[in-house]
KESEMAR-260164 format. One record per residue: x, y, z of N, C-alpha, C, O in turn; residue in three letters. Coordinates in steps of 0.001 Angstrom, whole numbers, padded with zeros to 6 digits, always signed. Example, Ala and Ser with C-alpha at 12.3 -4.5 7.8 and 13.67 -1.06 7.14 Angstrom:
BEGIN
+013190-005690+007800+012300-004500+007800+013200-003300+007800+014236-003319+008465ALA +012850-002250+007080+013670-001060+007140+012900+000030+007870+013409+001138+008039SER 
This chain:
BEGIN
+019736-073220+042311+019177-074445+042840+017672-074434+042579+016887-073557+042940UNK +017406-075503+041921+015816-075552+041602+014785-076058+043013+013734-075451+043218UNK +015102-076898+043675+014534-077231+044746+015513-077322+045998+016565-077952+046101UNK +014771-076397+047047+015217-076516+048593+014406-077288+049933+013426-076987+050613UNK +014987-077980+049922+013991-078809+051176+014782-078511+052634+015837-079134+052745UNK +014509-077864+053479+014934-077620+055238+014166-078563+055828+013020-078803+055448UNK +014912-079340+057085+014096-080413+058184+013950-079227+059068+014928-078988+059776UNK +012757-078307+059185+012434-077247+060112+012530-077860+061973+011639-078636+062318UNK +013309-077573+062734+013960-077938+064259+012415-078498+064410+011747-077942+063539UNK +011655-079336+065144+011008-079794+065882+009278-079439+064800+008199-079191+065339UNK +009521-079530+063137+008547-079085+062548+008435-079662+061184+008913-080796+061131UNK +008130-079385+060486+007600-079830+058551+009317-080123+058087+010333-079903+058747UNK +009162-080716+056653+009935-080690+055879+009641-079190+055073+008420-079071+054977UNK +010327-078047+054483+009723-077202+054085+010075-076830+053057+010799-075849+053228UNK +009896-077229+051375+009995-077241+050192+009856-076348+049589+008737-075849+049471UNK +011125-075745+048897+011134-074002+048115+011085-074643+046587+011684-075681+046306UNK +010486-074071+045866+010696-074362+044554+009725-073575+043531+008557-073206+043653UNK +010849-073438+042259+009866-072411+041574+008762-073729+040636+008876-074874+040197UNK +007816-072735+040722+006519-073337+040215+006396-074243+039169+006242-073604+038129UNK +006394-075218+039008+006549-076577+038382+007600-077189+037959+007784-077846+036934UNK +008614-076800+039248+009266-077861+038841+009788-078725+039931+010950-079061+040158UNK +008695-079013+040553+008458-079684+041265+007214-080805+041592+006215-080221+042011UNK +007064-082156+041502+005981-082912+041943+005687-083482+043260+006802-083590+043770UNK +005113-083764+043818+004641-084669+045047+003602-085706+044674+002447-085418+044359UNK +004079-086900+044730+002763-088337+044398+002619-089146+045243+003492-089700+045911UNK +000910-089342+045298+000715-090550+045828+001457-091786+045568+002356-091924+044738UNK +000900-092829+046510+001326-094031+046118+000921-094928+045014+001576-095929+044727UNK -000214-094554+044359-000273-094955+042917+000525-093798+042076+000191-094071+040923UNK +001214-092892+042015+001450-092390+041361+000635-090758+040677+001250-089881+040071UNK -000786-090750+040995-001139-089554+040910-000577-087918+041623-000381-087707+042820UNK -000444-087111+040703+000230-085962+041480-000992-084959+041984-001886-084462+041298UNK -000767-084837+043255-001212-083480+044163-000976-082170+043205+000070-081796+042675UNK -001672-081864+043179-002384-080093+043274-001122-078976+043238-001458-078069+043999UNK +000023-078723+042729+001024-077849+043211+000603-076401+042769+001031-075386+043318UNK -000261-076413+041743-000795-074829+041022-000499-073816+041491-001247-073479+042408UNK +000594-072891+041180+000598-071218+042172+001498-071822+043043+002169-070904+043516UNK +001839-072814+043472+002524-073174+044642+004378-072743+044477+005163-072958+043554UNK +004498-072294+045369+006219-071927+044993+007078-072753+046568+008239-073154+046654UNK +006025-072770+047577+006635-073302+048355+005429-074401+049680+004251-074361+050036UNK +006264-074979+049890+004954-075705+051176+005601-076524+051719+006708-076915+051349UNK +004794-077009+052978+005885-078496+053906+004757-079270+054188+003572-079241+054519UNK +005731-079993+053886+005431-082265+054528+005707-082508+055489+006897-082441+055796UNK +004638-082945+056518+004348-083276+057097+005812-084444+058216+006102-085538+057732UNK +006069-084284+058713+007136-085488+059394+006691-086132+060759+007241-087105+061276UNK +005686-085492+061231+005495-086068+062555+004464-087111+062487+004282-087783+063502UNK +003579-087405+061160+002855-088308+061165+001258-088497+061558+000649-089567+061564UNK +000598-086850+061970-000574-086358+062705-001309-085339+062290-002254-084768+062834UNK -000572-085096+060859-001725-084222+059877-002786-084883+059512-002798-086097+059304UNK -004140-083818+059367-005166-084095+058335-005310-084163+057556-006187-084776+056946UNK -004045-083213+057054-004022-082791+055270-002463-083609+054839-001609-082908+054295UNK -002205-084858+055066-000772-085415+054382-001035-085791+052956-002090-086302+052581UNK -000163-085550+052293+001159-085615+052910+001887-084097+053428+003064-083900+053731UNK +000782-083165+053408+001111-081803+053805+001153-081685+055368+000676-082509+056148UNK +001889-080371+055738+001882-080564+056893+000802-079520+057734+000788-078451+057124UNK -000148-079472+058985-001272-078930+058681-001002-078392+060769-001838-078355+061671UNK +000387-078105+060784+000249-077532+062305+000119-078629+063339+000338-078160+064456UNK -000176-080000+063371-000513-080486+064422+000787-080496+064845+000764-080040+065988UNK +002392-080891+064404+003080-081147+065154+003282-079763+066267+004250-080089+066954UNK +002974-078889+066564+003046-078097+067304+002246-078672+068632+002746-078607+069755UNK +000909-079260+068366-000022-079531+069169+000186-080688+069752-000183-080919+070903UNK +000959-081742+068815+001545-083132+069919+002736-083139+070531+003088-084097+071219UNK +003478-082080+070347+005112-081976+071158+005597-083148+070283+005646-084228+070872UNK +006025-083136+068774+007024-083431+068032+007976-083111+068539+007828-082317+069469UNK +009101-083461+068267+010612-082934+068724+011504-084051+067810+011658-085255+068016UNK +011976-083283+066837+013356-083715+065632+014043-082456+065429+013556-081403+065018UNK +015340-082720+065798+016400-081993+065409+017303-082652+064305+017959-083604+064728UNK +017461-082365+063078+017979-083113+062062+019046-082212+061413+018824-081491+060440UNK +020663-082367+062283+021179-081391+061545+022309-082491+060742+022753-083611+060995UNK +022465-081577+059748+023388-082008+058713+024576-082401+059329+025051-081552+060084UNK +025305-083648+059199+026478-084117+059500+027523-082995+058437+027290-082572+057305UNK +028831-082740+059439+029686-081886+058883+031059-082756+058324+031762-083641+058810UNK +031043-082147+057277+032325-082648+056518+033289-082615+056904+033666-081452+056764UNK +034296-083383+057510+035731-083220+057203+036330-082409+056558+036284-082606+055344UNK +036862-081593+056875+038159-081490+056046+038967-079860+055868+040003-079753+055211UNK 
């Protein structure tokens, strides 16, 4: 699997991936900085400094998302 994304319990989105092969873009389309990067998380609670990264605040505002995977049948 080239890219892993986890909804971390009550925290970041948290993105595994080997080193370029992966992008993140603004809304014009320019890409962020991934250099050396193999892994990092986005932001979900909406109260970072650094978005679309995620930079610890949800710890500091009492975020709370539990996002578990619906289970298959069968």
């Amino acid at each position: 699997m080239r890219v892993s994304i986890t909804a971390k319990k009550n925290g970041p989105y948290r993105v595994e991936v080997a080193e370029g092969e992966c992008k993140v873009l603004d809304a014009e389309g320019k890409a962020f900085d991934l250099k050396g990067k193999t892994a990092f998380s986005l932001c979900r609670c909406g109260q970072s400094q650094n978005k679309p990264f995620c930079d610890g605040t949800h710890g500091r505002v009492g975020f709370q998302s539990d996002d578990p995977a619906p289970r298959v049948a069968g």
